[in-house]
C-alpha positions in Angstrom: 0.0 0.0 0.0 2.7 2.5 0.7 4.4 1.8 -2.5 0.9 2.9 -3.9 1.0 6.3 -2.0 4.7 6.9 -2.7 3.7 6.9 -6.6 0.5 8.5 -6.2 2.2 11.3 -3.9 5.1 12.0 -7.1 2.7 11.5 -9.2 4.1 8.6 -11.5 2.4 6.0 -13.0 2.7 1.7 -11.7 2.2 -1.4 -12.6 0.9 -3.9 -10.5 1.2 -7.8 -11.8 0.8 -11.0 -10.3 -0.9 -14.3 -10.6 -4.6 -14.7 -10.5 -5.7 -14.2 -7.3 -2.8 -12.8 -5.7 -4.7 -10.1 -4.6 -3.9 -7.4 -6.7 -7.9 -5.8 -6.8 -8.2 -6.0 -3.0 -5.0 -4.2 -3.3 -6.2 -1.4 -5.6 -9.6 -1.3 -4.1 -8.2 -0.5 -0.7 -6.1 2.2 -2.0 -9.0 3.8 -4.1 -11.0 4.1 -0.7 -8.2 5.9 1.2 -7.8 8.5 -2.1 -10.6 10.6 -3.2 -9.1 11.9 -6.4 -8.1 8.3 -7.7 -10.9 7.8 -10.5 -11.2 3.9 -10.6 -12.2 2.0 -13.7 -12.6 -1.9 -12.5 -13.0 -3.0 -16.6 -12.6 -1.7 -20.1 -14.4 -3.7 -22.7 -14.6 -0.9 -25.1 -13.5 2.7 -25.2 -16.8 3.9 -24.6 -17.2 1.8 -21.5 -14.2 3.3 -20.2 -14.9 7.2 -21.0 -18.0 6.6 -19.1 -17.0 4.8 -15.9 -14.0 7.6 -15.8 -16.9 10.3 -16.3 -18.9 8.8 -13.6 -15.6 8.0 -11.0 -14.8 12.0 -11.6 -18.8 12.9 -10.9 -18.1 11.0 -7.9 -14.8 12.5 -6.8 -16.3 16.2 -7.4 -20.6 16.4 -7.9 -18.9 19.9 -9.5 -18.7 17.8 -12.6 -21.0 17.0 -14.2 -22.9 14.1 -16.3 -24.6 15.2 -19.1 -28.5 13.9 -19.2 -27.7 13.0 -23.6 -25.3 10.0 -22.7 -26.5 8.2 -25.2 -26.7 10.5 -28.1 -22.8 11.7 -27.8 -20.2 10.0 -29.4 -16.8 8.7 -27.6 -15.0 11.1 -28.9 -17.3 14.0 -27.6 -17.4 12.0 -23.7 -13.6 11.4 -23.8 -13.5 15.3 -24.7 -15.3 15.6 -21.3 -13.3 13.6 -19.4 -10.1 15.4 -21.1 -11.5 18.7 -19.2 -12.6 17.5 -15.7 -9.2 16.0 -14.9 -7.7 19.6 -15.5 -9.7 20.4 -12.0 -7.7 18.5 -9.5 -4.7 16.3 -9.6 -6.4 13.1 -10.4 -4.9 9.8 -10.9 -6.8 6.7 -12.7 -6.6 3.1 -11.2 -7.4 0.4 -13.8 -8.6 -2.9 -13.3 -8.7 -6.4 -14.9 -6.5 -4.6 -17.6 -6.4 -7.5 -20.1 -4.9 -6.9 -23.8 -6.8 -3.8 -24.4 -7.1 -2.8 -27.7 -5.1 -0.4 -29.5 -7.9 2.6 -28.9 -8.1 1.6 -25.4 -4.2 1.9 -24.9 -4.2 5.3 -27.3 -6.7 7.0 -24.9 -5.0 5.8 -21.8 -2.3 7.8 -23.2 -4.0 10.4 -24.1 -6.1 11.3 -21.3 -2.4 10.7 -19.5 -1.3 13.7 -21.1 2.3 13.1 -20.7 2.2 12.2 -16.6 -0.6 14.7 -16.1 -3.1 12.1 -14.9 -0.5 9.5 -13.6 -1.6 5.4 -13.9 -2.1 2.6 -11.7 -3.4 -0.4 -13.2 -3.1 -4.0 -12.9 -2.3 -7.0 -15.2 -1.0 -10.8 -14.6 2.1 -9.5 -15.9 3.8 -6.9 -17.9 4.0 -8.3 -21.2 3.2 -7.0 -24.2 0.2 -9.4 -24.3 -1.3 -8.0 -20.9 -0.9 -4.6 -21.2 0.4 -3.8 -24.7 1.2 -0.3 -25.7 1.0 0.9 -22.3 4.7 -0.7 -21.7 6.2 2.7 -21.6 4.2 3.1 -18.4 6.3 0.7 -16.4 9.8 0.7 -18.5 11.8 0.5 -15.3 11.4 -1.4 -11.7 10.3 1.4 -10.0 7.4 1.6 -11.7 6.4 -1.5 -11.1 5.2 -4.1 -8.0 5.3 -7.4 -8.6 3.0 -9.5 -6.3 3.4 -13.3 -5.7 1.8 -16.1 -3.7 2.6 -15.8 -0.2 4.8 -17.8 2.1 3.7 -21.2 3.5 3.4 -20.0 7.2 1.8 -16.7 6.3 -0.7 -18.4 3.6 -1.4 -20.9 6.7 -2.0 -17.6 8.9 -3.8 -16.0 6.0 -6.7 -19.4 5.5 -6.7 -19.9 9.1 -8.1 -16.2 9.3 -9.9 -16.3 6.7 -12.1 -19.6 8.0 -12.2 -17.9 11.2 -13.8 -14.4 9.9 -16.1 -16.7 7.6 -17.5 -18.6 10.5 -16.3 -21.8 8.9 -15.3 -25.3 11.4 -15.2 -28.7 10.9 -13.7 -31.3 13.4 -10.6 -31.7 11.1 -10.4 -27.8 9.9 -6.6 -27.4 11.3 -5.5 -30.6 10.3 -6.7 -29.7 6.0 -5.2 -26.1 6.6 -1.8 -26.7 5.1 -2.7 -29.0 2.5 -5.1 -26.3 1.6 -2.2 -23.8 1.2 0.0 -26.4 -0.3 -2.9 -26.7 -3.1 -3.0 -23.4 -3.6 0.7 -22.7 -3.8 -0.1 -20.0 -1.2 -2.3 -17.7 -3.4 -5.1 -16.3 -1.4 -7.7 -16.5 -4.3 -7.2 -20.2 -4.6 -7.2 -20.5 -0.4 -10.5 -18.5 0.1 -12.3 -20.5 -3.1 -11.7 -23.6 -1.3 -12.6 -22.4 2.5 -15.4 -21.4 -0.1 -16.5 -24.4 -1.5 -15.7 -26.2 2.0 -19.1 -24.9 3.1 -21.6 -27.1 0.2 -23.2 -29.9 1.1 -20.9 -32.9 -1.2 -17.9 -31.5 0.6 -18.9 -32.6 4.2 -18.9 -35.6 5.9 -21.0 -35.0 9.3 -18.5 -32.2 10.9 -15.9 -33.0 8.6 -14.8 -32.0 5.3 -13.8 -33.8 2.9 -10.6 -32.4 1.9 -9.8 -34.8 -1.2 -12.6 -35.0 -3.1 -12.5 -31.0 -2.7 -8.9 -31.0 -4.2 -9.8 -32.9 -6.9 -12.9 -30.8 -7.6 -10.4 -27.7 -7.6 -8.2 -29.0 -9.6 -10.9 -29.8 -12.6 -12.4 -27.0 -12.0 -9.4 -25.0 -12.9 -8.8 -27.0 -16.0 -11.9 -26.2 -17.1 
């Protein structure tokens, strides 16, 4: 988190990458709640789905801006032209979600609406290839401006799902005994440990006050396959 603030506060942009499930949108959510300027965008399907969550992330920062009623009869170019004004009002910065291979106009307005550093970054991608984040490389081109996230070590992971099933109200006779094998599943990545305290609750994977911690690994394991 502080590695967030540090970039927000020079105002430079950063990548954040890491597996699925690492817990890189917990990490930019709990940022974006701690910074009212930070305009977040959790997808961008198209470039008009992203001018309009940004419109509506600055209406929300500043009810000074506002949305005009005729959404749906301006063009993209018209809302981005929008946007492009409002974040000339305060010292903004845009977090981006679930970026995955945007498209070439995506990337271009990114860039533009960045205005050479004006309205620095933050997004997130599984990693910063070309294939995750494409033209916005030149975002990240050195370590600083990036944070790599990874799984988490065995005893903390262990710490981490033994929390986690505590918070979620979740026992079974044999719960500390399946801990670390859940972990050891998971390869200590916390969205893999809190889908299977998940799935730990139905029905076919309980055995009185037990759980059935095989035939839940195996269902895991197909389940990502597929």
């Amino acid at each position: 988190m502080g590695r967030l603030r540090d970039q927000a506060r020079i105002r430079r942009s950063l990548l954040v990458f890491g597996p699925e499930g690492v817990g890189k949108s917990r990490l930019l959510r709990t940022f974006v709640e701690k910074q009212p300027l930070a305009l977040f965008v959790e997808q961008m399907r198209s470039p008009r789905e992203f001018v309009l969550a940004l419109l509506q992330a600055l209406h929300s920062a500043d009810r000074n801006i506002k949305v005009p009623e005729n959404l749906s009869t301006l063009s993209t170019t018209s809302l981005k032209g929008i946007v492009h004004r409002a974040l000339d009002t305060h010292p903004f910065l845009m977090v981006l979600d679930h970026l995955d291979a945007p498209s070439r106009v995506v990337t271009g307005m990114i860039k533009d609406l960045n205005y050479y550093g004006r309205t620095p970054v933050i997004f997130a991608s599984r990693s910063p290839h070309m294939e995750d984040i494409g033209a916005l490389r030149p975002f990240c081109a050195s370590k600083s401006e990036r944070l790599d996230l990874k799984n988490l070590p065995a005893q903390i992971a262990l710490e981490f799902a033994r929390r986690e099933a505590e918070k979620n109200e979740l026992w079974a006779s044999n719960l500390e005994a399946i801990l670390p094998s859940l972990v050891e599943w998971s390869d200590g990545n916390p969205g893999a440990i809190l889908h299977m305290l998940k799935m730990a609750r139905f029905p076919q994977y309980r055995a009185g006050d037990q759980i059935k911690a095989h035939i839940l690994y195996i269902d895991y394991r197909m389940g990502r396959r597929s």
